[in-house]
KOLKOL-651153 format. One line per 3 residues: number of its first residue (from 0); their letters; for each residue x, y, z of C-alpha. Coordinates in Angstrom, 1 decimal. Last residue first. Example, Ala and Ser with C-alpha at 12.3 -4.5 7.8 and 13.67 -1.06 7.14 Angstrom:
residues 2
1	sa	13.7/-1.1/7.1; 12.3/-4.5/7.8;
This chain:
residues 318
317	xxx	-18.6/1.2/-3.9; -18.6/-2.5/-2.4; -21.6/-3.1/-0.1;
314	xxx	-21.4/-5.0/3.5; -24.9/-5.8/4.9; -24.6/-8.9/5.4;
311	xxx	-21.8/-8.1/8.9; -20.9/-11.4/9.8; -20.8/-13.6/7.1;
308	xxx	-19.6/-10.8/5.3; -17.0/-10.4/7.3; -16.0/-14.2/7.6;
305	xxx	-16.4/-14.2/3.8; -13.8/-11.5/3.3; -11.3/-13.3/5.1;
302	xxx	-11.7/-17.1/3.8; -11.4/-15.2/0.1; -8.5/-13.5/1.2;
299	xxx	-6.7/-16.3/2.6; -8.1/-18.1/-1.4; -6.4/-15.5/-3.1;
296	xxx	-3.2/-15.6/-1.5; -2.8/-19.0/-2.2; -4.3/-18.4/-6.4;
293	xxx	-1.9/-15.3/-6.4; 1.1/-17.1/-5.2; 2.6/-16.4/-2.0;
290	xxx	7.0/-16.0/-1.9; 7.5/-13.0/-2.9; 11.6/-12.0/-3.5;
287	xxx	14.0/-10.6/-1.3; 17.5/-11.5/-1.3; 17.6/-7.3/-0.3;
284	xxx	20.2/-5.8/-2.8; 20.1/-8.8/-5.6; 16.3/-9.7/-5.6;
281	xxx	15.4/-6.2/-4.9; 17.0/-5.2/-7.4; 16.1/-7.8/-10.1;
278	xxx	12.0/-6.7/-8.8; 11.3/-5.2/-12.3; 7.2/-4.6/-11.7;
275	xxx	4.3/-5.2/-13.3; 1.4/-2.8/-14.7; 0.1/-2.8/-18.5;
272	xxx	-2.6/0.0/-19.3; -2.4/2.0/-16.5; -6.0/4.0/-15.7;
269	xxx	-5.9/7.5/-16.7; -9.4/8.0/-17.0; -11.6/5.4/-15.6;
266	xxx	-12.6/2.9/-18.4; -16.2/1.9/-19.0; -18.0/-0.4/-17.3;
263	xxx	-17.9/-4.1/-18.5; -20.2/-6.8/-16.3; -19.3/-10.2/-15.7;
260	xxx	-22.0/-12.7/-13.9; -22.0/-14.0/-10.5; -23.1/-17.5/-9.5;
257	xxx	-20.1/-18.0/-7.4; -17.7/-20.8/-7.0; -15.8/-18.6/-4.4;
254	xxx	-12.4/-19.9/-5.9; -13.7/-20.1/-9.7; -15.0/-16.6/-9.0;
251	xxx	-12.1/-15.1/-8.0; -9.9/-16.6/-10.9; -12.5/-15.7/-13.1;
248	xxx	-12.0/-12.1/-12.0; -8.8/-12.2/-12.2; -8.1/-13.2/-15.6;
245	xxx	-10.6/-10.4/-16.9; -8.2/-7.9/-14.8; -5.4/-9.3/-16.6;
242	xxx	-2.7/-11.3/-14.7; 1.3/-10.8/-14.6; 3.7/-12.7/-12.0;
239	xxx	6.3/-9.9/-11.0; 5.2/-9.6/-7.4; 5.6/-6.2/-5.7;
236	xxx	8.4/-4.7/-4.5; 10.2/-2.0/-6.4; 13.5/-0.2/-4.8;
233	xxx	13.9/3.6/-4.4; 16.3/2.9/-2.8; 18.6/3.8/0.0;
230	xxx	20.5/0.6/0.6; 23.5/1.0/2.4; 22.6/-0.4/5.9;
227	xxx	19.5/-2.6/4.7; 17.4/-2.3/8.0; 14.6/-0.9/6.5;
224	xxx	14.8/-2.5/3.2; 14.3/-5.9/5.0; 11.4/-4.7/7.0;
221	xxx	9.7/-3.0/3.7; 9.9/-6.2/1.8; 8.9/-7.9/4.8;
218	xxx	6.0/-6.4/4.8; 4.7/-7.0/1.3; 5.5/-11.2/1.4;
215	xxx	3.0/-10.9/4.1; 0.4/-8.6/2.2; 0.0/-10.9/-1.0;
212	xxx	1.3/-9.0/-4.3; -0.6/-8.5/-7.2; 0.7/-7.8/-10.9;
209	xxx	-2.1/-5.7/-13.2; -2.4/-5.7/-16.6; -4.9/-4.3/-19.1;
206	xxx	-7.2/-6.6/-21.1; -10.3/-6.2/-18.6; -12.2/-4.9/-22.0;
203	xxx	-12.8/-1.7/-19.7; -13.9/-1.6/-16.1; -14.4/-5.5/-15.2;
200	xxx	-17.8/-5.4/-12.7; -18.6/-8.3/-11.1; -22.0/-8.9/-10.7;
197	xxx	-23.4/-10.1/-7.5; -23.3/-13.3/-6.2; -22.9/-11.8/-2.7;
194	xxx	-19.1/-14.1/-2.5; -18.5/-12.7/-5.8; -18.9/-9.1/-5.4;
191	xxx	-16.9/-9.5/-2.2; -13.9/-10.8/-4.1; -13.9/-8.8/-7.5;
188	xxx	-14.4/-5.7/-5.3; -11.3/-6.4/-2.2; -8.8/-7.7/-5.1;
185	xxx	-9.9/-4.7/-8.1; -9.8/-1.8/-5.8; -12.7/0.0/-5.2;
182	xxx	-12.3/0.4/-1.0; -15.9/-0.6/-0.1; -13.9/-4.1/1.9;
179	xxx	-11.2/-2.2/3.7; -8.4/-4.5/3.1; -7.8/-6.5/6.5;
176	xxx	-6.8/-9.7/4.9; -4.6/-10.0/1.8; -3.9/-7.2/-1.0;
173	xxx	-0.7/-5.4/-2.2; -0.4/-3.8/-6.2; 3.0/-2.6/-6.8;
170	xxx	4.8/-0.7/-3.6; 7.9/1.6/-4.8; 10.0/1.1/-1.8;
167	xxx	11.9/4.7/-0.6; 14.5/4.3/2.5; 16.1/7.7/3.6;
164	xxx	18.8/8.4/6.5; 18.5/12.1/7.0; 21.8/13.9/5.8;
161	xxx	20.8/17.2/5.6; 20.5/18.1/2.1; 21.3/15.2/0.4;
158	xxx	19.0/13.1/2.3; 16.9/16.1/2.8; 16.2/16.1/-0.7;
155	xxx	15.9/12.8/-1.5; 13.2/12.5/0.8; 11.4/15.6/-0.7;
152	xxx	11.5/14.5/-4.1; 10.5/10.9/-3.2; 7.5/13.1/-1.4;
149	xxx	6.5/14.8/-4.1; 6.4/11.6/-6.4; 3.9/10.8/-4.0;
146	xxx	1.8/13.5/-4.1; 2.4/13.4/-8.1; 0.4/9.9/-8.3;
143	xxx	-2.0/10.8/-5.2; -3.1/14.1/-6.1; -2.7/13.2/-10.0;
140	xxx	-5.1/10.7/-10.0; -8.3/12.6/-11.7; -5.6/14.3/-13.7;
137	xxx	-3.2/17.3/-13.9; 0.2/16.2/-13.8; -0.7/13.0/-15.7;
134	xxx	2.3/10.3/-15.3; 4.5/8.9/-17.6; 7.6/7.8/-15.6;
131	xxx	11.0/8.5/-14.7; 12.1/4.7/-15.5; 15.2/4.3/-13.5;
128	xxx	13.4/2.1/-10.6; 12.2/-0.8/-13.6; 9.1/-1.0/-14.9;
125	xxx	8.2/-4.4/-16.7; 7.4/-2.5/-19.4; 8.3/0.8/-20.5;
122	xxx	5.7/3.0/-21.6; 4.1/3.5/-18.0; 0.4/4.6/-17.8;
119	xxx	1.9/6.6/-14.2; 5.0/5.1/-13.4; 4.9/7.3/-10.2;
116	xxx	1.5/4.9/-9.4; 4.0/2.0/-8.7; 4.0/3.6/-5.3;
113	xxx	6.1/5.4/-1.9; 5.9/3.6/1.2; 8.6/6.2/2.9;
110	xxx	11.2/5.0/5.1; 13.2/7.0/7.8; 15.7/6.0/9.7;
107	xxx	16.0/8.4/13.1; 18.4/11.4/13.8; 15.5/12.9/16.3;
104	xxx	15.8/15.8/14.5; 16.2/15.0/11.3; 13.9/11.9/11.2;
101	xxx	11.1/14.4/12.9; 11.4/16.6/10.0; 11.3/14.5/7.7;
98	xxx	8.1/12.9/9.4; 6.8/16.4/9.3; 7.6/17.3/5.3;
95	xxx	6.1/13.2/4.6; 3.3/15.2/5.8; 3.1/18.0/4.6;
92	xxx	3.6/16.4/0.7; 1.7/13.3/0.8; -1.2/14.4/3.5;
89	xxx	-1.2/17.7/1.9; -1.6/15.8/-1.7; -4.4/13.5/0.0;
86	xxx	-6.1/16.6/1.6; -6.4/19.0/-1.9; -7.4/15.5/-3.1;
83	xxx	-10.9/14.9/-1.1; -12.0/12.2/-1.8; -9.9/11.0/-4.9;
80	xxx	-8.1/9.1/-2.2; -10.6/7.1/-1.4; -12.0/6.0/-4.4;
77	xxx	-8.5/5.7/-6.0; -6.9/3.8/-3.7; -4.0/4.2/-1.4;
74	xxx	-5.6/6.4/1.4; -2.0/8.1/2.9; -0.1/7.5/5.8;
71	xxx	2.4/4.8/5.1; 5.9/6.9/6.9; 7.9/4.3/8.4;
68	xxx	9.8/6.1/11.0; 13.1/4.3/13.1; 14.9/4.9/15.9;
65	xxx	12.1/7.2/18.2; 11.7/10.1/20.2; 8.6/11.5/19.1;
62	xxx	7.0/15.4/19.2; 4.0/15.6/15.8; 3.4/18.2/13.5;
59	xxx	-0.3/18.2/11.9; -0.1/17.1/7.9; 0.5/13.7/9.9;
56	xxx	-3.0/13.7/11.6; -3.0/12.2/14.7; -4.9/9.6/16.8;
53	xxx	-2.1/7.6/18.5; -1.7/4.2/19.6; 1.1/2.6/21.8;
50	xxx	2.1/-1.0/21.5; 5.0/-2.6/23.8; 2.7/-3.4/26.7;
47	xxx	0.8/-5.5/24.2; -2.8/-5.2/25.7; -3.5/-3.3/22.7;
44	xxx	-2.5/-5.7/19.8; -5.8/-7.5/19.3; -7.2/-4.2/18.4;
41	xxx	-5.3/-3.2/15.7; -7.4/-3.8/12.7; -10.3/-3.1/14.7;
38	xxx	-9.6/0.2/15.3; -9.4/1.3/11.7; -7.6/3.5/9.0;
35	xxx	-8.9/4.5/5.9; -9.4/8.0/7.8; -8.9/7.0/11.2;
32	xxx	-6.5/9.5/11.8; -3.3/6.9/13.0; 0.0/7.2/14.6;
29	xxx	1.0/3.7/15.4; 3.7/3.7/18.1; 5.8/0.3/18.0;
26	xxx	8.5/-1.1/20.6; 10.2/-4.1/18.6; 10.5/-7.7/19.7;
23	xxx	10.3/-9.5/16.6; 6.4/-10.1/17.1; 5.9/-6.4/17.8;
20	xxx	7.2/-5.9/14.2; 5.3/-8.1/12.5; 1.8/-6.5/13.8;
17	xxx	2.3/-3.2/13.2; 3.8/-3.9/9.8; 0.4/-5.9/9.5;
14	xxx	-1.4/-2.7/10.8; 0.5/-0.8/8.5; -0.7/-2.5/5.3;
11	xxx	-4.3/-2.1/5.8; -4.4/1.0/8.0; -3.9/1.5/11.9;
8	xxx	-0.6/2.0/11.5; -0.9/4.7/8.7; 2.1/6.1/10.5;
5	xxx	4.8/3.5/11.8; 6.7/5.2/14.4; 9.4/2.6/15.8;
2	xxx	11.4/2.4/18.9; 13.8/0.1/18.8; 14.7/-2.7/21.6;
């Protein structure tokens, strides 16, 4: 049985991981602070004798024995993260530092959930794991963009450096059930706009690109790159199929059959123009490749949301 330290557990993505990795028989501490992260996502795996929670803050040192780290802790979207960005970069950079430095000394695996956000407003399209990227240094998204390119620095570094055993995956857009509804990303807005028949708001013309990827394909991408014995990355995952914003949201409200209109808002600043990832190494290196269509993963979503809000009607997006 392996022990594994997923930080971020308690988050969107790492409450799935969470959750697929009990299920194949794994011991699983989820390190969480509660920031983006919440109880509820992991609550139905408490009386799991093999699940341990812990409140922590990874820019805080942590003492684990464990086999393997998977190092998610980090708000992944923009209203979030733009927060407070002195605390996203430390949470990028000292953190990923402390989860280093646990893999070194514990001699575990280590895999960092790195993003497509290195690419920046990419001029090479699809992006492929080569391309360096054209990212703003000094922009509204730079403390999560350059945080994270940080911390590909600093795994590479100590894989050469000390020999920690490094996985980085390059994550591409992700949504599915348990995305924090007031999060501003396009999947969790478009969706809960439209079920409250309220208007759905397309920043810019909606002509830029984005390519969406459904949270169960997501994880085991990162499970099959973890235990990939010569495999170090980085590696895209994502799904390749291509949508525009404007496409999106008339795919959402086709599915909800809502009433609500589209509204244009002007363009954040730096936002990608074309997004989609080159997933041939993946492909060849992991035989992974998605398997849920947008309009499928859409409509789990969609069921999802609508329980929440059916619930709770007093659920706002920001």
């Amino acid at each position: 049985m392996k022990r594994i330290l997923v930080t971020g557990g308690a988050g969107f993505i790492g409450s799935h991981l969470c959750e697929r990795l009990l299920k194949e028989g794994s011991e699983v501490i989820c390190l969480d602070n509660f920031f983006t992260g919440r109880k509820e996502n992991i609550a139905h795996l408490l009386d799991n004798p093999n699940f341990e929670i812990i409140r922590h803050d990874v820019i805080e040192p942590v003492l684990l024995e464990v086999d393997q780290i998977y190092n998610l802790a980090c708000p992944a979207s923009p209203v979030h993260y733009q927060y407070n960005p002195v605390k996203t970069i430390k949470t990028n950079i000292m953190g990923t530092l402390n989860m280093l430095g646990l893999a070194k000394r514990v001699r575990a695996r280590i895999l960092q959930a790195s993003t497509s956000e290195v690419y920046g407003d990419p001029k090479v399209h699809p992006q492929t794991e080569s391309y360096w990227g054209n990212a703003n240094p000094i922009g509204l998204r730079a403390c999560y963009d350059e945080g994270k390119r940080c911390a590909e620095s600093l795994m590479f570094a100590y894989h050469r450096q000390n020999g920690v055993d490094i996985r980085v995956v390059r994550i591409f857009n992700t949504y599915g059930p348990r995305m924090l509804e007031n999060d501003g990303r396009v999947v969790s807005n478009f969706i809960v706009q439209a079920l409250r028949n309220q208007d759905i708001t397309v920043y810019g013309e909606g002509s830029q690109t984005r390519s969406f990827c459904y949270i169960d394909d997501m994880v085991d991408g990162f499970i099959k790159m973890m235990n990939h014995d010569d495999l170090v990355g980085p590696v895209n995952l994502g799904n390749p199929g291509e949508f525009t914003v404007l496409e999106l949201a008339n795919m959402v409200k086709r599915l909800t059959s809502s009433s609500s209109k589209i509204v244009y808002k002007p363009l954040p600043q730096d936002d990608p123009v074309q997004r989609r990832p080159d997933i041939s190494l993946a492909k060849e290196t992991l035989g992974w490749r998605p398997l849920i269509g947008l309009e499928e993963g859409l409509l789990r979503s969609i069921e999802y949301f609508s329980s929440r809000i059916n619930s709770s009607p007093g659920l706002t997006t920001i």
